[in-house]
C-alpha positions as CSV (number, residue, x, y, z in Angstrom):
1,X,-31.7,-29.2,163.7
2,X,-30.9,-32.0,161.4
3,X,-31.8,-34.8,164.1
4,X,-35.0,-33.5,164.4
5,X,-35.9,-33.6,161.0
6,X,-34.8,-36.9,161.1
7,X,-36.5,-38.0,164.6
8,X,-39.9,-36.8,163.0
9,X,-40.2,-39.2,160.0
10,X,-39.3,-42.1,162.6
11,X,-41.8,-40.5,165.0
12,X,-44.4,-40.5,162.2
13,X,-43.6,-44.0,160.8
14,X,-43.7,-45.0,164.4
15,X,-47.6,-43.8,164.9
16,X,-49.0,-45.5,161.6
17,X,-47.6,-49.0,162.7
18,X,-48.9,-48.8,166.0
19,X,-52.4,-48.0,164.2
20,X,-51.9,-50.9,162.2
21,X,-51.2,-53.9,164.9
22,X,-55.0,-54.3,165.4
23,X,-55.6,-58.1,166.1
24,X,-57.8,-60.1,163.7
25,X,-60.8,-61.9,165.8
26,X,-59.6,-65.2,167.1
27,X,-63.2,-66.5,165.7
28,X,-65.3,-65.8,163.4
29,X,-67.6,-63.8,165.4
30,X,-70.4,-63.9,163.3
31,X,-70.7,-67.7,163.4
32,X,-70.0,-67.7,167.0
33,X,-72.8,-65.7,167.5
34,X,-75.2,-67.1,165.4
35,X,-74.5,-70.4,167.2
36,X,-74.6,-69.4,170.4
37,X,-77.4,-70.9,172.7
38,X,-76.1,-71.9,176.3
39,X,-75.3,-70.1,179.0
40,X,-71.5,-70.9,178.9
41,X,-71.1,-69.9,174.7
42,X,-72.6,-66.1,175.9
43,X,-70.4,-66.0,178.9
44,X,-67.8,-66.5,176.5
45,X,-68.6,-64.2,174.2
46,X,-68.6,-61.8,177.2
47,X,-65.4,-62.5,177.7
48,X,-64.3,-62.0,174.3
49,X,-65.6,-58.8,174.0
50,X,-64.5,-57.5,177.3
51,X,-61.1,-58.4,176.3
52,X,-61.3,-56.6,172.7
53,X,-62.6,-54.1,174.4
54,X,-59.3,-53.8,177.1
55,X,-57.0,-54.0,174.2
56,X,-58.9,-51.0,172.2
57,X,-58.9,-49.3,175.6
58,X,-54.9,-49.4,176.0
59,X,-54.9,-47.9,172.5
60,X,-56.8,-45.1,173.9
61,X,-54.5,-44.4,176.7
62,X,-51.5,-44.8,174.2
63,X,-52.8,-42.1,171.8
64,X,-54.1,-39.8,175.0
65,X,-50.3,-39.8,175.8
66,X,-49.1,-39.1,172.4
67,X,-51.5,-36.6,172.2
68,X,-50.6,-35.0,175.4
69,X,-46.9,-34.6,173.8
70,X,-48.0,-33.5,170.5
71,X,-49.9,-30.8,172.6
72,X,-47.4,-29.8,175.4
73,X,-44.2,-29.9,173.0
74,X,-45.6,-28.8,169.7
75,X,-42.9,-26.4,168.8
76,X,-40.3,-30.3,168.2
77,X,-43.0,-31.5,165.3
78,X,-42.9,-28.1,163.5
79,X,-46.2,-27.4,160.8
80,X,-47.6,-31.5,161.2
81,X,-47.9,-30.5,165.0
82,X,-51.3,-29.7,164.3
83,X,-52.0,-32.7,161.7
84,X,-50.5,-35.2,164.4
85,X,-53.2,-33.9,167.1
86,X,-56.1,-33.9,164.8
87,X,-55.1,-37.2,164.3
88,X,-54.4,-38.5,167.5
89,X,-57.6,-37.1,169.0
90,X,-60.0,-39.0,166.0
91,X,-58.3,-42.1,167.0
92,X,-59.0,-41.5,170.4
93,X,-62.4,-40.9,169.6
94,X,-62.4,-44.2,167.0
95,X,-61.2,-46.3,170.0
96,X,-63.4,-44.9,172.3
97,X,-66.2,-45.7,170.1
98,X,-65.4,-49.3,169.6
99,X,-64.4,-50.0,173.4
100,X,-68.4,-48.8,174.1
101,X,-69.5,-50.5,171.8
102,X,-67.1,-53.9,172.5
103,X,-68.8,-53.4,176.5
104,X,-72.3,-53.0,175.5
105,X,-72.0,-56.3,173.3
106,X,-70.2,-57.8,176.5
107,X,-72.7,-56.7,178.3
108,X,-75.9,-58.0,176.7
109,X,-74.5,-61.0,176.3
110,X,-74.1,-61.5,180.3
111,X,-77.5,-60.9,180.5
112,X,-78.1,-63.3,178.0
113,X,-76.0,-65.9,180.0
114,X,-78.1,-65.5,183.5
């Protein structure tokens, strides 16, 4: 009993860092996009953004899994069972959010490149 009440703190502190290792912009985007004019400086914004948008994509399948466990074995977390859920489902939600939104930039830049 005592392990896991000790397993759950880690568990917890375990979540909030992995929320926290977002990656700053390599560039400051909103120069780069104010300066962008040729073909090959919206192709690489393209890029850019389909790449953000894979990283914020693995953080949705990471918190799909953790909320999967939180759902299937809620009885290990105890009363926060239902607090880690709500929690793992907005940042699904969050993610999913910014990985449309990362594709749709992607994508109008392409266009933009043609």
């Amino acid at each position: 009993m005592k392990t896991k009440l000790l397993i759950t703190p880690f568990l917890v502190l375990g979540l909030l860092t992995a929320c926290a290792e977002m990656n700053p912009h390599p560039m400051d985007m909103s120069q780069a996009v104010l300066n962008a004019e040729t073909k090959a400086d919206h192709a690489a914004l393209a890029k850019h953004y389909d790449e953000v948008a894979d990283e914020m994509q693995l953080k949705v399948d990471e918190h799909k899994k953790l909320l999967s466990q939180y759902e299937s074995k809620a009885y290990l977390y105890g009363r926060q069972a239902e607090d880690f859920k709500a929690h793992c489902q907005r940042l699904v939600d969050d993610y999913e959010k910014v990985v449309a939104s990362n594709r749709k930039m992607a994508e109008m830049h392409r266009g933009m490149a043609q």
